[in-house]
N, C-alpha and C positions, 0 to 999 in steps of 0.2 A: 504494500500500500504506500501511496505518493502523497504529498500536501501538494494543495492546489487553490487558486484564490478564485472565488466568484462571486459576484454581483450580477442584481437586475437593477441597474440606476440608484442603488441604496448602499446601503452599508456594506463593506467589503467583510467576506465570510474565508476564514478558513478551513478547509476541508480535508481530511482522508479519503480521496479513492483508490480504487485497484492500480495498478502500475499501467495498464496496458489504457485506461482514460486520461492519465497524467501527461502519457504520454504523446498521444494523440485526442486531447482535450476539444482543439477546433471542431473535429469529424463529429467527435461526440455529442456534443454539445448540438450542431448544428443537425444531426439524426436526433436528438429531441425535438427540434423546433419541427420537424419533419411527422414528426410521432404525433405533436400537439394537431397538425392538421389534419392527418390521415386517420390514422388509428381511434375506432371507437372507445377505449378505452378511456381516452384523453377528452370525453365528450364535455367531464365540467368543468374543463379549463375553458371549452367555447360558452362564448354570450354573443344577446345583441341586443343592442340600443339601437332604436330611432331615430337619433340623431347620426349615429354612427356606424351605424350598419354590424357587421358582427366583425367581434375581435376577439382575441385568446387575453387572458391575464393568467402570472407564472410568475413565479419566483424560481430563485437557485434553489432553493427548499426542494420543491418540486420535481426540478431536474434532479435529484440525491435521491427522492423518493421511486423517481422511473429507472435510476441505476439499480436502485435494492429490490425494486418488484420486480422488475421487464428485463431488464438485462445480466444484471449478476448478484443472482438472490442468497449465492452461498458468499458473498464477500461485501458483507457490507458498509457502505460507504458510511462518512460521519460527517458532522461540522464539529468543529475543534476548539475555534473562537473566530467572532469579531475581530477585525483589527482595524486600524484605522489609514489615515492617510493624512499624507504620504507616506511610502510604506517603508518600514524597519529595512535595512540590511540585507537581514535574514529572510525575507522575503521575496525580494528583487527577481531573484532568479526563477523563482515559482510560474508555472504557468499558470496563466488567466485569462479568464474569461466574463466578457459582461454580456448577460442578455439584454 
């Protein structure tokens, strides 16, 4: 398991996943946003407003949750802490990701 920083426009979250998400975090991340459209699973992340017509709402929460159910149910992933910004040192090098 890898540290990894993510956000949805919010608070930066650190997290535990599998090595092979840290790794290629991009893909991953961007086959959820793919999951939230297709996949009936993902049905109550979809809304829709009148004004707005329909749109998804999601957190990186969310994305942790589609890693531990749908993709790697025997490794599961964490958040570790908050951290803030601009980021420690020790963070720099972390892959990231914001939705």
């Amino acid at each position: 398991m890898k540290k990894v920083i993510l956000s949805a426009d919010g608070p930066l979250g650190l997290y535990l996943v599998p090595d092979i998400v840290a790794d290629s975090l991009h893909e991953y991340c961007l086959a959820f946003c793919d999951w939230l459209n297709d996949s009936p699973d993902a049905a109550k992340y979809r809304h829709f407003s009148k004004d707005i017509g329909t749109y998804i709402a999601y957190s990186q929460e969310d994305f942790i949750d589609y890693l531990n159910k749908y993709v790697f149910p025997m490794d599961q992933s964490e958040k570790l802490a908050e951290i803030g910004w601009p980021l420690q040192d020790e963070y720099k090098t972390l892959p990231r990701f914001n939705f």
